[in-house]
C-alpha positions in Angstrom: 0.0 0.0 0.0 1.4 3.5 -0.9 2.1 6.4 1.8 2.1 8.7 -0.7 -1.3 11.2 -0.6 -2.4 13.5 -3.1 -5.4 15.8 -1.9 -7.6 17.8 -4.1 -9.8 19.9 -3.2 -12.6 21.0 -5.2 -15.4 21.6 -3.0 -17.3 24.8 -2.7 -18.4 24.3 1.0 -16.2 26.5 2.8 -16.3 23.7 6.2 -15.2 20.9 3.7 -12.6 23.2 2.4 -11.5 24.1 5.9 -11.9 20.1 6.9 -9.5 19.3 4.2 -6.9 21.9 4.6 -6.6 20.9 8.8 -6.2 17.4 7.2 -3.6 18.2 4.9 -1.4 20.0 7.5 -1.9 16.7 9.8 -0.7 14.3 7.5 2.6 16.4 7.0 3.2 17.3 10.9 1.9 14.3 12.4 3.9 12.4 9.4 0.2 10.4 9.1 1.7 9.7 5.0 5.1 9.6 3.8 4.7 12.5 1.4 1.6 14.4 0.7 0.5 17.1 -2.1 -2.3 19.5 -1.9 -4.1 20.4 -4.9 -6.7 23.2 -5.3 -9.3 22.8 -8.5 -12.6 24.5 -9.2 -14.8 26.3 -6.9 -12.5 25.5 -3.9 -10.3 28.2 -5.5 -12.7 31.0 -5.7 -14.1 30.3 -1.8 -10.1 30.3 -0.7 -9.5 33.9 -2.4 -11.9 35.1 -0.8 -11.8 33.7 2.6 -9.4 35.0 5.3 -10.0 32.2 7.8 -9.3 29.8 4.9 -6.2 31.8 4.0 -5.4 31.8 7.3 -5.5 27.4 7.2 -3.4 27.9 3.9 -0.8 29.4 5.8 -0.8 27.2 8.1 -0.3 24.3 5.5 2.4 26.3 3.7 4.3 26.7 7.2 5.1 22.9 6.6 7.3 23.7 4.3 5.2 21.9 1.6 4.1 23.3 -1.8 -0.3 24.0 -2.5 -0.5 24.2 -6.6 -4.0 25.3 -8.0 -5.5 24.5 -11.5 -5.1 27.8 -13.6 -7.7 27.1 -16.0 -10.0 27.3 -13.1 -8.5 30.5 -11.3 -8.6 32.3 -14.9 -12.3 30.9 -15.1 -12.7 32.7 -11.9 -10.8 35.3 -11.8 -9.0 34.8 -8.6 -5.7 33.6 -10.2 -3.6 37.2 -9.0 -5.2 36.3 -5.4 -3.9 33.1 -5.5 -0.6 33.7 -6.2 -0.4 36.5 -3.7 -1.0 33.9 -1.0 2.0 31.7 -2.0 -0.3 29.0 -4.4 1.4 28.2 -7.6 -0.8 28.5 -10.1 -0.1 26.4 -13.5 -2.2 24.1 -15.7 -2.4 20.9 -13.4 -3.6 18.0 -15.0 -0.6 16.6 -15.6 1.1 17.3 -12.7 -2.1 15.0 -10.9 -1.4 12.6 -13.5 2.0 12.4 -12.6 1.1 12.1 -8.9 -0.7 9.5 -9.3 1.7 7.3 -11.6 4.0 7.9 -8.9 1.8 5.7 -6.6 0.3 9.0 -4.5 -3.2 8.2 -3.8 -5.8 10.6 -4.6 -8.8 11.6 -1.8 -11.0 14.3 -3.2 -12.4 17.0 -0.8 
């Protein structure tokens, strides 16, 4: 079985969102997985830019010293892709980089 976790987020329910983000950081300081990546797609990306508690769980995720990359298709869709990158999110095209994840044996759990 893999200890490798890839999280995406999607959600637009700003208490799944928040769920998911406290999960996130847990599985990197509690060392609950090996490895873990944290994606952003969707609506998840509009509710974060616009959310300073959520930012404020984002921070707290980055402080782990791991990286948070969000879909840019979806944050041009939205318009929120200059707010995401001001918090710290890289922002590219991320399809492939979740493919990749998951060839590398990182399981995926949606949010």
């Amino acid at each position: 079985m893999s200890d490798r976790l890839c999280v995406i987020i999607s959600s637009s329910d700003r208490d799944v969102i928040r769920t998911a983000l406290q999960y996130a950081r847990r599985t990197v300081t509690e060392k609950f997985m090996q490895e873990t990546r944290l994606f952003l797609f969707g609506p998840s990306e509009k509710i974060i830019a616009r959310d300073v508690e959520l930012q404020d769980f984002i921070k707290r995720f980055q402080d782990t010293g791991k990286e948070i990359m969000a879909c840019q298709w979806c944050s041009d869709d939205y318009g929120v892709t200059e707010e995401l990158k001001t918090l710290g999110i890289r922002v590219d095209y991320i399809g492939t980089h979740v493919s990749e994840a998951v060839r590398q044996g990182y399981i995926p759990m949606v949010w």
